[in-house]
N, C-alpha and C positions, 0 to 999 in steps of 0.2 A: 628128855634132854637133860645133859647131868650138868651141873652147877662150876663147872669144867669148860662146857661146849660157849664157844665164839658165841655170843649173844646174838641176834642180825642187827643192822644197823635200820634202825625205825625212818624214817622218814622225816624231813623237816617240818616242823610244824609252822604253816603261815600266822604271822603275826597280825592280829588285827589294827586298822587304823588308829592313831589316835585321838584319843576322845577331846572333840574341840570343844566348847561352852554352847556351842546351837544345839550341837546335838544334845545336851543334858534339857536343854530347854524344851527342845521340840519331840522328845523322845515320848513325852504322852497323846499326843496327834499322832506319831506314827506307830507306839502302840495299836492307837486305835482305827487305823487307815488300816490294819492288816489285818484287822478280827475281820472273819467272813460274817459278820453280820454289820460290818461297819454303815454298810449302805443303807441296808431296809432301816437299821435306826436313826439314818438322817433323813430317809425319805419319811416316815411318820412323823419326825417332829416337825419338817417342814409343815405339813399336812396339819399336824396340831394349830402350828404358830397362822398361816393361814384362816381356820376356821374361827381361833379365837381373836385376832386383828379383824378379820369380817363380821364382827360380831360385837367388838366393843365399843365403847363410844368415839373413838375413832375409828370407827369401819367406813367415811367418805375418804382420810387419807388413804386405805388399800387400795382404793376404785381410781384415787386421783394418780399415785402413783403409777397404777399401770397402764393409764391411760395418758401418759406423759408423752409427748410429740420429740422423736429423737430423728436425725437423719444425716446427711452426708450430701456433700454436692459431686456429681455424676455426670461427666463432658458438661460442664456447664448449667446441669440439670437438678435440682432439689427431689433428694430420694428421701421421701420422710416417711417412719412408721411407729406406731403407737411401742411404747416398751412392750406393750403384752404381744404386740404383732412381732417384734424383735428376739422374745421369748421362744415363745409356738413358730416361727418360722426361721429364725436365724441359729438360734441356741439347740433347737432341736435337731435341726438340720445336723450338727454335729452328735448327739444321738443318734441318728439314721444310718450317719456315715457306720457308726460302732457296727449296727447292724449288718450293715450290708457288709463287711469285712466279715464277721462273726458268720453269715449266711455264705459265703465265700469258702470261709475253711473250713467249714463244717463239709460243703459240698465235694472240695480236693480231696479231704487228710480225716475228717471228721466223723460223727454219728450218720452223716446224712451221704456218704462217701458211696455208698453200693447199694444196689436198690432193697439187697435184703437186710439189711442199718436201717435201711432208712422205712422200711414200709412202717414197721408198727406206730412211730409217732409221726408220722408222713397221715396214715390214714386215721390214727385219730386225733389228730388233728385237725383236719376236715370236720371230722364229728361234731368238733368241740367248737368250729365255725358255725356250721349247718345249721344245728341244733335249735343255739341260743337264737339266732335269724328270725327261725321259726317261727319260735317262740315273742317272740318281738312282733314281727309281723302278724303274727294269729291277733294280740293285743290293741293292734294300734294300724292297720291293715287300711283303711281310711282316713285317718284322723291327723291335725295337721304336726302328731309327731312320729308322720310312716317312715319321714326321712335318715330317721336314727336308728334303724334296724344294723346297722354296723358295729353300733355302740359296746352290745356284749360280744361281739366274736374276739375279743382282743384280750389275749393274756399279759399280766406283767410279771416276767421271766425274775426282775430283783425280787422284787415283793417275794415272789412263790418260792426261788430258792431259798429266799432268806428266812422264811416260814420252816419249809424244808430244813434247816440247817439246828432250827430249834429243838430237833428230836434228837440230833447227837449223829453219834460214830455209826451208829447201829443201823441207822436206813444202809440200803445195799448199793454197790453204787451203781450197778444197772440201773435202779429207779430213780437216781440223780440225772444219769445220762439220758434216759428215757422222758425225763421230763425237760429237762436243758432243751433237747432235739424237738421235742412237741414245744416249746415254746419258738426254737428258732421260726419251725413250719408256721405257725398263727403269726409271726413276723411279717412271713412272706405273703400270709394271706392278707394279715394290715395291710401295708402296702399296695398291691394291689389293686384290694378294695377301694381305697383312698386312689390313686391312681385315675380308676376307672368310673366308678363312680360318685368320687366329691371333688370332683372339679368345675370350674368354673367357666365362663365363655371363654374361648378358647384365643389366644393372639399367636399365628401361624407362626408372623415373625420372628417373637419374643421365644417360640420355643423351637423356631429351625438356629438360633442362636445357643439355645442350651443342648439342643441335640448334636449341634457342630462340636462344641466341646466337649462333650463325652466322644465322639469319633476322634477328634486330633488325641484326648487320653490314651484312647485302646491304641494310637497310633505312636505316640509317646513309649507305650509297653510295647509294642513291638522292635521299637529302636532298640531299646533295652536301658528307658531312662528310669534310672534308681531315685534320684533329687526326689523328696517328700514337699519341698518347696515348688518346685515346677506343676506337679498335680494340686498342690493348694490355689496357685494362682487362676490355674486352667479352671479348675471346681470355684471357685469365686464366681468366676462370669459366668459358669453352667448354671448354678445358683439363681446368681440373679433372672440370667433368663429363664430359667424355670418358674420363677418366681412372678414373673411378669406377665407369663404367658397363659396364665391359670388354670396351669396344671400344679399342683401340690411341689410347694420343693424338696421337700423329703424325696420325692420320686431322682430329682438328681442329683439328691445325696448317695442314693441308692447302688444307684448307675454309675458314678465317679467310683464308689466301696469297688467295684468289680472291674474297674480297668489298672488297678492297685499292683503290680506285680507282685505273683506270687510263689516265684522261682529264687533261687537260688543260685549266684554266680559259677558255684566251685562245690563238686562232692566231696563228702566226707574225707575222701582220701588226701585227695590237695589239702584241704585246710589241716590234715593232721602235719603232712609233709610242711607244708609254708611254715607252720609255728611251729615245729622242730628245729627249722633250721635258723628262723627268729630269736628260740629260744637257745640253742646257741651261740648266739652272737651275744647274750643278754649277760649268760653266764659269764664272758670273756669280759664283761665290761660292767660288773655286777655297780649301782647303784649303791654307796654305802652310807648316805645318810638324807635327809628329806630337804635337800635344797635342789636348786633349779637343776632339769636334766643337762647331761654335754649335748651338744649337736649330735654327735653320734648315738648316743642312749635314746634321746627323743624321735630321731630317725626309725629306730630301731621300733618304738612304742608306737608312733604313727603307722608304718606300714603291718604292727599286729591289728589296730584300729582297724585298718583296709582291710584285713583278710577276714576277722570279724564280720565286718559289711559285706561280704563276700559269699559266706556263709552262713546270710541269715537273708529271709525273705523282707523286703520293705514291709510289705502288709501285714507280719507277724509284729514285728518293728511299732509300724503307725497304729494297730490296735494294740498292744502295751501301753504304749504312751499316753494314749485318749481314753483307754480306760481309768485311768484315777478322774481323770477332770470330768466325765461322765457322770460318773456313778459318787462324784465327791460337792461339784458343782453344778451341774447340768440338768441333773434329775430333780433334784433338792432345789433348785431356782423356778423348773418347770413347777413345781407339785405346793410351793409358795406363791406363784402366779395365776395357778388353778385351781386349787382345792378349797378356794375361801369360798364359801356358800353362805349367805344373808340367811339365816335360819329365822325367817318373820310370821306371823299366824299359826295356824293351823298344821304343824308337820304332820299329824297322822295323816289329815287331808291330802297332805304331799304325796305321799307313800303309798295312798292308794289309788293314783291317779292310774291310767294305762301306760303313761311314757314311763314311769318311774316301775311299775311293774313289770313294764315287760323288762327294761333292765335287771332289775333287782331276780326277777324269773330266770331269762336270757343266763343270768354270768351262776349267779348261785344252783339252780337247778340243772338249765340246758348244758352248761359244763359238764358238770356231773354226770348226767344222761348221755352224752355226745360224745365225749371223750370215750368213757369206759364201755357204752355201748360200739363204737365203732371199732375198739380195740379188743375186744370181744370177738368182734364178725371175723376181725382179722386172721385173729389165734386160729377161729375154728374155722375158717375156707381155707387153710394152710398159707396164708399170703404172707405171716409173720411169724416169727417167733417171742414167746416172753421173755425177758431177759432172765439172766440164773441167780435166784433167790429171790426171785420176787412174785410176791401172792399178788390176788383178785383182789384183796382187802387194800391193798399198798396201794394199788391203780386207783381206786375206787376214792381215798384216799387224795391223793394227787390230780387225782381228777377234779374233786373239790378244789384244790387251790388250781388249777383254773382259771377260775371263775372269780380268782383276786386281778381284776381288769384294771385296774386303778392308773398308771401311768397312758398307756395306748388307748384306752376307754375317752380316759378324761380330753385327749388328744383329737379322737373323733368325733367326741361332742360337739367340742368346736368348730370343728368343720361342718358338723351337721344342720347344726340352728344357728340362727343367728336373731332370734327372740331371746333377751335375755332370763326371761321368764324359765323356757324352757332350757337353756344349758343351766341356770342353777337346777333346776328340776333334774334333770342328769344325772349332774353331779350328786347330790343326792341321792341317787340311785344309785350311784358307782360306788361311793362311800359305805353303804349299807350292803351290798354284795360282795362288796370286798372284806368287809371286816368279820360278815358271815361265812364266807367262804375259806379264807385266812383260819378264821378257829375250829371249823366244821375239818377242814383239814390236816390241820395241826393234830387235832382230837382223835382221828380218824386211821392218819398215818402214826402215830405214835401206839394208837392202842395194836395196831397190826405188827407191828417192831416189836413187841416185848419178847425179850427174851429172856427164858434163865440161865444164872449165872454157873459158871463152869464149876463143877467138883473141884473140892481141893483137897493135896493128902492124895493119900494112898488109891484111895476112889480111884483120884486123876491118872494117876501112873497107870493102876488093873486096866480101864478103858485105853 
């Protein structure tokens, strides 16, 4: 083109916001709210600040504190429960919700969408449950801690990715997604587990009340009710009656995540048409400076808003949202409530007791074994495929992290024992497997990632 030729006319460029004084303030939290590793580094210091408050000369304030009597009056009724019961049943509950959303879209749109997605971290998966069980039970098969054979089958998906994430650009992202989807599947199999077998006597009432509201839900998503506020209220009372009925409430956090709508009002085509012709009216009445809209302009802004809503699914919607306070406050309040362990006598004593072995076996070893053996079987009876670029050594690898159980572990401990002896014992065990497994895998997938660097020069160009 000759220095002659009509230039084209470039496009406008959108002007950024103006910079208010918060944002200068608050612009280092949200730096750091957007590093992918923002979470695992709040859930370890959580985890830190825990062990050393349980541990220093005020380690009765962390015991008093969480044993603090909080409650609410209920038709006339006094509903009281310890902080730590408000923690592990109320706090997590929204945890769960995350989940069951995340197990939701994985299953429509996701990794876990068609059964050949979904076999390879579907079946080892399984592995990676089975295994550690085993393992656990071989150890402790009569002894009064047979009841925590649940304890290793549970991966924590932050922790591992965020381990994962430590090796850089160069992991492939089939092995990201391979592991994501194997963590959703041990979700499902938590759950479950917890479900079916850590429940409590049963109160038919309390839970033909949380099963009614999960049916009015799914009956709600049939109408075609969008309101996020309407399924909050509905899931409150499923909650509690679950809660009441001693069935685990995570189970109807679970249940509420899936009656979520997860449709869409308007295809792609209308929403382009609707804001077309929005955004004509936009340009006739352009906005020229930052004071309050006209009635027309804001009309105009509102029904883009609607069509927005229109074209997005609620459940897409409600896990955006709930993932910051999750993984920012939720996890990090859990893993401060839990991970404080009284570290008094004899630790090696601890470590080599059966409960704490078969843990520290279970998540460190039987991961390892479970996963990448079952995912093996897979490859070779044709039931899966490996993902493309990814070696034996990378699974192998990943498979190690695992076996960082730490969040979901720690979760079932609780449910497990109710000797207090024994869940610190646990927890001790979950600590030491996790932190084992965390660098055996970090070590492991990193040295399998090495790559060398590209030719430069002429080299690059001949190839």
């Amino acid at each position: 083109m000759s220095s002659e030729d009509p230039q084209p006319t470039s496009p406008t460029k959108a002007v950024p916001p103006r910079q208010r004084p918060i944002d200068r303030i608050l612009r280092p939290v949200t730096v750091f709210a957007r590093h992918k590793l923002a979470g695992a580094a709040l859930l370890m210091l959580a985890t830190a600040v825990a062990l050393i408050w349980a541990n220093s000369p005020w380690q009765h304030t962390y015991h008093h504190v969480l044993e603090m009597e909080l409650g609410l009056q209920l038709v006339g009724s006094p509903f009281t429960k310890s902080l730590h019961h408000w923690i592990n049943d109320g706090l997590m509950g929204i945890f769960f919700f995350v989940v069951g959303l995340e197990i939701k879209r994985e299953l429509l749109v996701g990794e876990l969408s068609s059964p050949r997605k979904a076999a390879l971290p579907a079946i080892a998966a399984v592995g990676g449950m089975v295994v550690p069980a085993g393992i656990f039970i071989a150890l402790n098969y009569a002894g009064p801690a047979a009841g925590g054979w649940g304890i290793p089958m549970a991966t924590d998906i932050a922790f591992a990715l965020g381990v994962l994430a430590l090796v850089g650009d160069r992991v492939p992202i089939g092995l990201k997604v391979f592991l994501t989807a194997l963590a959703i599947v041990d979700d499902i199999g938590a759950v479950l587990v917890i479900a079916v077998f850590y429940t409590s006597d049963l109160s038919l009432v309390a839970l033909g009340v949380g099963l009614a509201c999960a049916t009015i839900s799914v009956g709600l998503n049939l109408l075609g009710t969008r309101n996020p506020g309407i399924y909050l209220m509905v899931g409150i009372v499923a909650w509690l009656g679950f809660l009441e009925s001693g069935v685990h409430a995570t189970v109807a956090a679970i249940l509420m995540a899936f009656t979520i709508p997860a449709r869409t009002r308007i295809d792609g085509g209308d929403f382009l048409a609707r804001m077309s012709l929005l955004m004509s009216e936009v340009r006739a009445d352009v906005p020229v400076d930052t004071t309050m809209n006209t009635a027309a302009q804001q009309r105009v802004l509102d029904e883009m808003n609607e069509t927005l809503d229109y074209a997005g699914a609620p459940l897409q919607r409600i896990e955006r949202a709930l993932h910051g306070p999750v993984t920012f406050v939720v996890l990090p309040v859990f893993a401060l409530a839990n991970a404080g362990v009284t570290l008094s006598g004899d630790i090696g004593t601890s470590l080599g007791s059966r409960l704490v072995l078969g843990i520290v076996l279970g998540l460190f070893v039987g991961k390892t074994l479970g996963i990448t053996g079952f995912a093996w079987l897979a490859v070779k009876l044709g039931l899966a495929d490996l993902p493309a670029a990814v070696t034996w050594k990378q699974v192998v690898g990943v498979a190690a992290l695992g076996g960082v159980g730490f969040t979901m572990a720690l979760f079932v401990a609780q449910l497990a024992f109710t000797d207090v002896a024994q869940v610190d014992a646990a927890k001790l065990g979950i600590l030491a497997a996790s932190v084992a497994s965390g660098l055996t895998g970090f070590f492991v997938v990193a040295a399998a990632t090495r790559q060398k660097q590209p030719p430069k020069g002429p080299e690059a160009e001949a190839s």
